[in-house]
C-alpha positions as a Markdown table, in Angstrom:
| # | Residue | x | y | z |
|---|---|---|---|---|
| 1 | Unk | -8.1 | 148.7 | 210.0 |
| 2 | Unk | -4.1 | 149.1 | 210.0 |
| 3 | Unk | -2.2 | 146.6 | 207.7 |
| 4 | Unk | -0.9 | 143.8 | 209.2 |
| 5 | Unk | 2.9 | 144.0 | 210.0 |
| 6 | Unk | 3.9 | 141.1 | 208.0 |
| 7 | Unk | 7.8 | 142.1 | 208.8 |
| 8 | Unk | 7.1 | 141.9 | 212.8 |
| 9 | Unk | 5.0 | 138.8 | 211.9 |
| 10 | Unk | 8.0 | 137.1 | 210.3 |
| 11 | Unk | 10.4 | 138.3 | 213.4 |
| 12 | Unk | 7.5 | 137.2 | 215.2 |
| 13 | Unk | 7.4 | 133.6 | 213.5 |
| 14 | Unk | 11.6 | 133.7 | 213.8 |
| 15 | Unk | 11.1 | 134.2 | 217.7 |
| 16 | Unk | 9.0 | 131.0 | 217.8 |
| 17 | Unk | 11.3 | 128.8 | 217.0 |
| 18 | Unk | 8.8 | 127.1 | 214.6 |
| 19 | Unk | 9.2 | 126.1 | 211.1 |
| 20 | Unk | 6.9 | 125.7 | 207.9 |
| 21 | Unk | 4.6 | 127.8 | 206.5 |
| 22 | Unk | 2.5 | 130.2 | 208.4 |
| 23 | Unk | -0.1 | 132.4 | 207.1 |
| 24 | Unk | -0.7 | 136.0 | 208.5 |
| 25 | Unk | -4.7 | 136.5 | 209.6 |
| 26 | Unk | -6.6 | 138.5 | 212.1 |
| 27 | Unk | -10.4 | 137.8 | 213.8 |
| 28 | Unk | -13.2 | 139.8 | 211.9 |
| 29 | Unk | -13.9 | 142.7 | 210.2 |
| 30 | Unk | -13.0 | 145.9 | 212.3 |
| 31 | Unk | -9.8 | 146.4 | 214.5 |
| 32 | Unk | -12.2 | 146.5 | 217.4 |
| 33 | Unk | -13.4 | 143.0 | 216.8 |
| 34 | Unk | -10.4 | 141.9 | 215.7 |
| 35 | Unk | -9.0 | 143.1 | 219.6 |
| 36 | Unk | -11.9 | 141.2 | 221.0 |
| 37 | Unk | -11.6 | 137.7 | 219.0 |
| 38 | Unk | -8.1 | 138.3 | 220.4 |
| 39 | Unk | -8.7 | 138.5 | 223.4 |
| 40 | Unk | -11.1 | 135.4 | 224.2 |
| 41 | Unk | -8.3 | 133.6 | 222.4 |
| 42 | Unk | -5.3 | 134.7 | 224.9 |
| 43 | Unk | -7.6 | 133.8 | 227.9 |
| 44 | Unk | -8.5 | 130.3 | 227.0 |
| 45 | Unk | -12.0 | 131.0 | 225.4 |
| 46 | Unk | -11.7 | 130.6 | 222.2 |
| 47 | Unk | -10.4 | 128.4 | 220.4 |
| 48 | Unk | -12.2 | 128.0 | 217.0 |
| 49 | Unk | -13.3 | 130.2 | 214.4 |
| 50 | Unk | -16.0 | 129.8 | 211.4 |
| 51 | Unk | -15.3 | 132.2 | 207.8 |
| 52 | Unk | -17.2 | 132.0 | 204.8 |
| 53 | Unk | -15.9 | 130.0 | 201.9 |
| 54 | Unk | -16.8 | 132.4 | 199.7 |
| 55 | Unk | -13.7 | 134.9 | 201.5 |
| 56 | Unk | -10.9 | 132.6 | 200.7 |
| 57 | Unk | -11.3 | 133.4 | 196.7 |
| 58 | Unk | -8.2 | 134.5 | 196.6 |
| 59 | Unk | -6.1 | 132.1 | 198.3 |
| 60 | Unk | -6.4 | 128.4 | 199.5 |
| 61 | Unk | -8.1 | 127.1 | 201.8 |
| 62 | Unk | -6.4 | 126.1 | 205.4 |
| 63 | Unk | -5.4 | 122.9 | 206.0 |
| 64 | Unk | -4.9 | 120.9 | 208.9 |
| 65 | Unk | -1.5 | 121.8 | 210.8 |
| 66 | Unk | -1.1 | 125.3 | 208.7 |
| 67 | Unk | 0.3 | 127.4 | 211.2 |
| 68 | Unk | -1.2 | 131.1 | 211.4 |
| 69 | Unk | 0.4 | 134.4 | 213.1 |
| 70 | Unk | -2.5 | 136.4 | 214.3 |
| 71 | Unk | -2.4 | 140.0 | 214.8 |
| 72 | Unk | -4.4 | 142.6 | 216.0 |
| 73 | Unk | -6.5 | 145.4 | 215.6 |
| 74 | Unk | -3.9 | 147.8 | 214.6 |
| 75 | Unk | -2.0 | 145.1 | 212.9 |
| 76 | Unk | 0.2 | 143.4 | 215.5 |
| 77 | Unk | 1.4 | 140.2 | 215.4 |
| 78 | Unk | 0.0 | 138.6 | 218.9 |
| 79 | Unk | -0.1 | 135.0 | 219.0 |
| 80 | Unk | 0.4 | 132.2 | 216.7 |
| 81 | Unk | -2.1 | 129.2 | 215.8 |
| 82 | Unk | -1.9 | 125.7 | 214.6 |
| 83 | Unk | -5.0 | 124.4 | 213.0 |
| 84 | Unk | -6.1 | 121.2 | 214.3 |
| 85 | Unk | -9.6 | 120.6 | 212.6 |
| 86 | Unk | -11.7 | 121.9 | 209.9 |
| 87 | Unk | -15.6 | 121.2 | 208.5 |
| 88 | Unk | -17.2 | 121.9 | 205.6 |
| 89 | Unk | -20.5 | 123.1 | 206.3 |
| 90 | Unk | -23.6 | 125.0 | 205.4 |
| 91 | Unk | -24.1 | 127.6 | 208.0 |
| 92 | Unk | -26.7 | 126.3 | 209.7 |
| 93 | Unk | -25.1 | 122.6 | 210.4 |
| 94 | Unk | -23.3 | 124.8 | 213.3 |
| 95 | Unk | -23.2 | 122.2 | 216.4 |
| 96 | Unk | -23.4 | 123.7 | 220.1 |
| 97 | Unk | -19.7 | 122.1 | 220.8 |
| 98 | Unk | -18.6 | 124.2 | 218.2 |
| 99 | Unk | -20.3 | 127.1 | 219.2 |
| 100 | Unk | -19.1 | 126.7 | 222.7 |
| 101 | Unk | -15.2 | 126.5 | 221.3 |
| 102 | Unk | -15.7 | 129.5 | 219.2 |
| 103 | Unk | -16.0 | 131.5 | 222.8 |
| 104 | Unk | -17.9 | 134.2 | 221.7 |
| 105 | Unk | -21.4 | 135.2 | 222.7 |
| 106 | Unk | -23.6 | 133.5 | 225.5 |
| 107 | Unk | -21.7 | 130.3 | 223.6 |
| 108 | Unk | -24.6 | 128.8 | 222.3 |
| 109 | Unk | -25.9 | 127.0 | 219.0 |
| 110 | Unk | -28.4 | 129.9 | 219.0 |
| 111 | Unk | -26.1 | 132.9 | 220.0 |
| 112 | Unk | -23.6 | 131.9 | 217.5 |
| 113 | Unk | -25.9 | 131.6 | 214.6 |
| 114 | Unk | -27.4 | 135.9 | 215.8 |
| 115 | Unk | -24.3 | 136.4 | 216.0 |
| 116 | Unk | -22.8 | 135.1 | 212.5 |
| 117 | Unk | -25.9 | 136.1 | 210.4 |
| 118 | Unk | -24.9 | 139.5 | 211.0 |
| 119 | Unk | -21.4 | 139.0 | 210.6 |
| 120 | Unk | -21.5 | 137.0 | 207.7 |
| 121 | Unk | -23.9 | 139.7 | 206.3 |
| 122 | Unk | -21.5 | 142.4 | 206.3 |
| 123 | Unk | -18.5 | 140.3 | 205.2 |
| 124 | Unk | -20.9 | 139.7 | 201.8 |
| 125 | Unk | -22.1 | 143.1 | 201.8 |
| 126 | Unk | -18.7 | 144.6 | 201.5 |
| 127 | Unk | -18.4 | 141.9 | 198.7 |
| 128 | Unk | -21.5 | 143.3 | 197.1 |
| 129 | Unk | -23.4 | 140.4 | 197.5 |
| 130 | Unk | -26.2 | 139.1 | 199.6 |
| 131 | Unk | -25.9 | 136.4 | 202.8 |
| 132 | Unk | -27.8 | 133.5 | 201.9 |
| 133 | Unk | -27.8 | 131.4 | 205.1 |
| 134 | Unk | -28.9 | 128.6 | 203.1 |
| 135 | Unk | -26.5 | 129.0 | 200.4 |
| 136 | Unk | -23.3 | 130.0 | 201.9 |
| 137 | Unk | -20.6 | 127.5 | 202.9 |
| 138 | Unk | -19.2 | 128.2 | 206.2 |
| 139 | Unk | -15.9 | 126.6 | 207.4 |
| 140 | Unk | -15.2 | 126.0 | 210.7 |
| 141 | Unk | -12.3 | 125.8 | 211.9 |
| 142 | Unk | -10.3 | 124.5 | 215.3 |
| 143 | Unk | -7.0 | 125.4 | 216.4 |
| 144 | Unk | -4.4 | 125.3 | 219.5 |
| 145 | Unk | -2.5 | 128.4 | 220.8 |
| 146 | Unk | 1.7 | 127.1 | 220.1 |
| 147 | Unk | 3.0 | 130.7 | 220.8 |
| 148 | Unk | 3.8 | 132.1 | 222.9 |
| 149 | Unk | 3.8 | 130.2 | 225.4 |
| 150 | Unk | 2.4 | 131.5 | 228.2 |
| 151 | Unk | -0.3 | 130.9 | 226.6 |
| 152 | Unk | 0.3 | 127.9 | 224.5 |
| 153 | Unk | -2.0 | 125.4 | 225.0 |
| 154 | Unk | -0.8 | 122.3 | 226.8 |
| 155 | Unk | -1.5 | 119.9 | 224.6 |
| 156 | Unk | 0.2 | 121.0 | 222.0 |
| 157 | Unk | 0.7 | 120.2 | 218.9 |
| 158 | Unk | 3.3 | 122.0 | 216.8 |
């Protein structure tokens, strides 16, 4: 994948009329997923999003009302997030309401976990180590759309 722009993110973020911090992210672990996490977001499907503790080693973890500019595949910035609710979890405490909100899938319990377990197997083999479904904390994570806002969600929070 391209680098994310992080100087069209912060004219991005300027154009928002926000203020705070914001972090710079995009969905999964190909520019061609990342397009298609995208896209359920900017049609109303998605709006959560599960990552392994384990791939926040390097910074912290979110927080409740972090704003985050998402890009896309080629490293865009396309929309910008406001976390509204995260879980500490092992992987297999997935709910079905969370699975529904994540969008992706047939947006079941049992889709999501298929789904993930391969995922979540090549995020830890790129970190040369092995997925342990039992092992590995999972967070999962809600959020609202706040820009832009055409497709801002209406109860918004920012």
């Amino acid at each position: 994948m391209r680098p994310m722009d992080t100087s069209a993110a912060a004219r991005f973020w300027t154009a928002s009329g926000l203020t705070g911090e914001y972090t710079v992210e995009r969905f999964g672990d190909s520019a061609t997923l990342a397009d298609a996490l995208l896209a359920l977001v900017n049609d109303g499907r998605k709006r959560a999003t599960a990552s392994l503790v384990r791939q926040f080693a390097e910074e912290p973890l979110p927080r409740i009302g972090i704003h985050w500019i998402v890009c896309d595949g080629a490293g865009q910035p396309r929309v910008i997030l406001r976390t509204v609710e995260l879980r500490l979890g092992p992987f297999t405490s997935v709910t079905e309401d969370f699975a529904y909100a994540e969008g992706e899938n047939d947006r079941t319990r049992d889709g999501w976990l298929n789904a993930h377990r391969a995922y979540f197997g090549r995020v830890c083999e790129a970190a040369g180590v092995p997925f342990d479904e039992d092992t590995e904390e999972v967070l999962f994570e809600r959020f609202q759309v706040v820009y832009p806002a055409e497709l801002a969600d209406h109860a918004e929070l920012a």
